[in-house]
C-alpha positions, -999 to 999 in steps of 0.1 A, spaced: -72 -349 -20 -43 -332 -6 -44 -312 23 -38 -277 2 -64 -290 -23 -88 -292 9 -77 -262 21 -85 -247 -16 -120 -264 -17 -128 -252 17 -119 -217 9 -138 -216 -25 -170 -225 -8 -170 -202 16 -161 -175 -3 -191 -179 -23 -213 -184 0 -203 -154 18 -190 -129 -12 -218 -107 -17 -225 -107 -56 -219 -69 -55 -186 -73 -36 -174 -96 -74 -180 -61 -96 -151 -45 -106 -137 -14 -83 -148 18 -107 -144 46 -77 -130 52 -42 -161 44 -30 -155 11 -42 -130 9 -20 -133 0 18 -106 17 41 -123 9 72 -120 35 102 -136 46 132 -153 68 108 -159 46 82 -189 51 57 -198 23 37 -207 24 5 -233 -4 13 -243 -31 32 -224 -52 16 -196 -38 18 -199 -31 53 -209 -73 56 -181 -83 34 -157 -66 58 -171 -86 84 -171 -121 75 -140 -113 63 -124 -99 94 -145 -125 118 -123 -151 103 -92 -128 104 -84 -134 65 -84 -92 61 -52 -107 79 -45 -140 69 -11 -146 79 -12 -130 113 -13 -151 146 -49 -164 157 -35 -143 188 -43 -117 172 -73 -123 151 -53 -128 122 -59 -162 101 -35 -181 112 -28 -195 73 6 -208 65 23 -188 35 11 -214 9 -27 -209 25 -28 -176 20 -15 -179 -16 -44 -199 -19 -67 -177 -3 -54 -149 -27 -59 -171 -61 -99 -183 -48 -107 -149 -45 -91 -138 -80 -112 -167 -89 -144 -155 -79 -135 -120 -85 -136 -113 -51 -128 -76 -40 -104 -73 -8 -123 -65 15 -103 -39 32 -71 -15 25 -51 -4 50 -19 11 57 -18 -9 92 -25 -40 74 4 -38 46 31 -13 66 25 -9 106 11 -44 107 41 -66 98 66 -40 123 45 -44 155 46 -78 150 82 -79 147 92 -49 171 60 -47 193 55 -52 229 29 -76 237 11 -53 250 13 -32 216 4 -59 198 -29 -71 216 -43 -33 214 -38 -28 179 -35 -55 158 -72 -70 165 -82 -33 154 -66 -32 124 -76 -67 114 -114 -58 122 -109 -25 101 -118 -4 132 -86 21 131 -74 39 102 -36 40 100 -17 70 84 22 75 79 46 101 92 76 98 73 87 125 49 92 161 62 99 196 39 134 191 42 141 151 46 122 132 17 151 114 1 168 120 33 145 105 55 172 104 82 176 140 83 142 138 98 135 171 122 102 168 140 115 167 177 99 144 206 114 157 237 110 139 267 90 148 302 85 130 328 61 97 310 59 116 279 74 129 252 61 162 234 67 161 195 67 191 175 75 194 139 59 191 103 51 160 75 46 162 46 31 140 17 7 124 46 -15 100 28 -48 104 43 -45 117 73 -74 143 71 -90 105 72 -68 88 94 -75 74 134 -38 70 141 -2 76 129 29 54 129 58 82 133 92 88 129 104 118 150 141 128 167 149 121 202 188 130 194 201 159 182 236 151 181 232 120 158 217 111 124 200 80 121 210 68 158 188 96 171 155 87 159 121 71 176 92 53 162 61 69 177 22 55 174 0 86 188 -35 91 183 -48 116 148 -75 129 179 -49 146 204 -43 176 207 -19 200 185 -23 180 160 -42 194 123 -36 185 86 -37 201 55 -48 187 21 -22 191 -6 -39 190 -41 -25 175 -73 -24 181 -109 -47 153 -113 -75 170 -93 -74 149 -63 -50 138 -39 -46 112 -6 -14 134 6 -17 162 32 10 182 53 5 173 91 18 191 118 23 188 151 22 218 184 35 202 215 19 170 209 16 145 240 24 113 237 29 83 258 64 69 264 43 32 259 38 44 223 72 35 210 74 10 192 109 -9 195 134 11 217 143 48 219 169 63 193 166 29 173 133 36 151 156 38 120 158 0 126 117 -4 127 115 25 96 134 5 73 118 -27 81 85 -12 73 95 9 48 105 -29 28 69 -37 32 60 -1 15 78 -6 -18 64 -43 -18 29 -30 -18 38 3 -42 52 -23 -64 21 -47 -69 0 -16 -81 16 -27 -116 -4 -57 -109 -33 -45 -101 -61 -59 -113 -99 -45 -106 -119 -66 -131 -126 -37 -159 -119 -39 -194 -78 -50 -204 -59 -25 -225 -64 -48 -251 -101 -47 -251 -100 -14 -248 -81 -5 -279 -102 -27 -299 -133 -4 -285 -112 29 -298 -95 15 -327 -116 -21 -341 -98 -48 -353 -84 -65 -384 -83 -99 -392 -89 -101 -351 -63 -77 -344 -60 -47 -329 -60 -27 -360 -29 -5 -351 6 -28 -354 24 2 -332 0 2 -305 0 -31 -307 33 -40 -299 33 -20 -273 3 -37 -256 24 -68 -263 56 -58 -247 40 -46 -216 17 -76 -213 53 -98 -215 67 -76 -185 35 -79 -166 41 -112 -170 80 -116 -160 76 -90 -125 44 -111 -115 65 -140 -116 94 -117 -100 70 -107 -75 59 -146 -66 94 -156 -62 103 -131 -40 77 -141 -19 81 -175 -16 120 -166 -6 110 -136 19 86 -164 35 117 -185 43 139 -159 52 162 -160 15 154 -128 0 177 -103 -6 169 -74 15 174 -51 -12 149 -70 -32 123 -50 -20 138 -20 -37 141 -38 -66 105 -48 -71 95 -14 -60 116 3 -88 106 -25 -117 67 -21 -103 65 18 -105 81 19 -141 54 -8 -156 26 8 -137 36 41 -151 38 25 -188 5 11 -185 -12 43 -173 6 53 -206 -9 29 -226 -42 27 -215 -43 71 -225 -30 60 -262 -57 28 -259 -86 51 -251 -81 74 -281 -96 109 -275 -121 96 -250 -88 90 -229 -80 131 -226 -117 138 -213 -114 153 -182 -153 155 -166 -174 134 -192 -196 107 -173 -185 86 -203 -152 91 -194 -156 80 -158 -150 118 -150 -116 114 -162 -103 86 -148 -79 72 -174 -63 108 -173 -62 112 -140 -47 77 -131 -19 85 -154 -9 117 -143 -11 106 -106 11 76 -116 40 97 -121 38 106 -81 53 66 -80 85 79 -86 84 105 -57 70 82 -28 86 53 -9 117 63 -20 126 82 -53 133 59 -83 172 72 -81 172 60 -50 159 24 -54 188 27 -85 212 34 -62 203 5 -34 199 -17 -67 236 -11 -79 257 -9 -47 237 -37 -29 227 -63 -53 252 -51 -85 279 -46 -60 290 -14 -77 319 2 -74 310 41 -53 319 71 -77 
């Protein structure tokens, strides 16, 4: 047996011996889901369990340095890891914004010091990371950021506004991009990490058409923050924001993978419409189920290439852009699909049948993918001059 195929065995058999049975049910609400937080409340036991075996052996992280209670796995380990637990059906056992955003920039741009606070944290699932990017006035142009951090003495003292916060009326912490220059664009910027708990700062939940939101405004009043708390150097955070900000449309794009172990929109035509001959008995419908399940199928072998090459160091930087652009377009199609799959029961907005709405819900939330980590015009526009090599109008 080869040495991955060891690895593989290994990894099957502790995974079922330590999956709880109700951690391999498919994810049917947010409480489902484990974000982990200093506040965190667990759906169950096993939830709470499944985060820590998980997290004891640092594959919440798998890739990160032992150092820092990560796994230590090699990239084709962790692929490995990933396929086991599709396997068994295996839900992740934590999300987090510090995990697939912050995570991958303090370990790049962080001080040791940094690093050996916060990462164990976030691996364990004991700090809840939230994102302060957009602003009012400077969504698709993040750079024309305003939120000032002016320095005194050890500090600096931000005030300002965000806006389209995900979770941060939940959130421990927030990795933040706020102006130390006024006399420059992107050259006058700082990355900030600062405590949700100090004082001057509050939230605001923004609601959506869908009934439910994640995003919040969040301001600040004279916030005081740590000089320690940047992360890379002073008036070069636009460096550390686009690094992370790759990792964001990576992980916007796999949401057109996503799967949670419920019914396919195949199966759940067949439900609405039956079948003839043992086909969906609706050739329009059907072919549209078809062509999306061949798309599926060309960006999740897209999205394991890119991988492999960002492991090494080959992929495109722009890439990222790419995928993130391709991902929110099929992800809005199947939203699409799975309404015209689900028939009538698919435009119920509060019937327990209906999962309170879910299907609905889901697909007008999906059109908020085009808004956040960067507008779909502007992943177009990265797309044609940086890897089309368009000519500039």
């Amino acid at each position: 047996m080869t040495n991955s195929g060891t690895f593989r065995a290994d990894a099957r058999a502790w995974l079922d011996a330590n999956c709880p049975a109700s951690m391999r049910t498919p994810v049917v609400s947010d409480a489902d889901i484990c974000w982990g937080g200093c506040n965190a409340v667990f759906a169950s036991q096993d939830q709470r369990d499944w985060l820590d075996r998980m997290a004891a052996r640092g594959w919440t992280a798998p890739e990160w340095p032992i150092a820092y209670r990560g796994g230590g796995l090699s990239p084709a380990e962790t692929k490995i890891l990933r396929e086991e637990m599709a396997v068994l059906g295996c839900r992740p056992p934590l999300k987090s914004f510090g995990i697939s955003m912050l995570g991958p920039a303090l370990l790049k741009y962080g001080t040791e010091e940094q690093k050996r606070v916060h990462l164990p944290r976030i691996v364990r699932g004991e700090v809840r990371w939230c994102q302060g990017y957009s602003e009012p006035n400077a969504g698709s142009d993040l750079a024309g950021l305003m939120t000032r951090a002016e320095t005194v003495g050890d500090e600096f003292i931000v005030s300002g506004q965000k806006v389209w916060t995900s979770y941060a009326d939940k959130a421990d912490w927030i990795f933040c991009l706020v102006r130390t220059d006024q006399s420059v664009k992107q050259a006058g910027i700082t990355f900030l990490l600062f405590d949700m708990k100090s004082a001057g700062v509050s939230t605001r939940p923004i609601k959506l058409i869908a009934g439910y939101s994640p995003f919040c405004e969040t301001f600040f009043d004279n916030v005081r923050v740590p000089k320690a708390n940047v992360l890379g150097e002073v008036n070069k955070g636009w460096e550390v924001a686009k690094y992370l900000l790759s990792h964001e449309r990576e992980m916007i794009s796999d949401m057109a993978l996503r799967e949670d172990g419920g019914p396919s929109l195949a199966e759940i035509a067949l439900q609405t419409f039956g079948c003839a001959d043992g086909r969906l008995d609706n050739p329009i419908l059907r072919g549209r189920i078809a062509a999306y399940e061949v798309r599926a199928h060309a960006f999740r072998s897209m999205t394991e290439r890119f991988i492999d090459e960002a492991k090494v160091g080959a992929a495109h930087p722009a890439k990222a852009s790419m995928m993130k652009y391709f991902g929110t377009e099929l992800n809005k199609l199947r939203n699409e699909l799975a309404v015209a799959a689900g028939g009538s029961r698919a435009l119920e907005w509060d019937s327990e049948r209906s999962n309170h709405g879910s299907v609905p819900r889901a697909w007008l939330r999906s059109k908020g993918n085009s808004i956040e980590g960067g507008t779909s015009e502007i992943q177009l526009n990265v797309i044609a001059k940086r890897i089309l090599d368009l000519p500039r109008s």
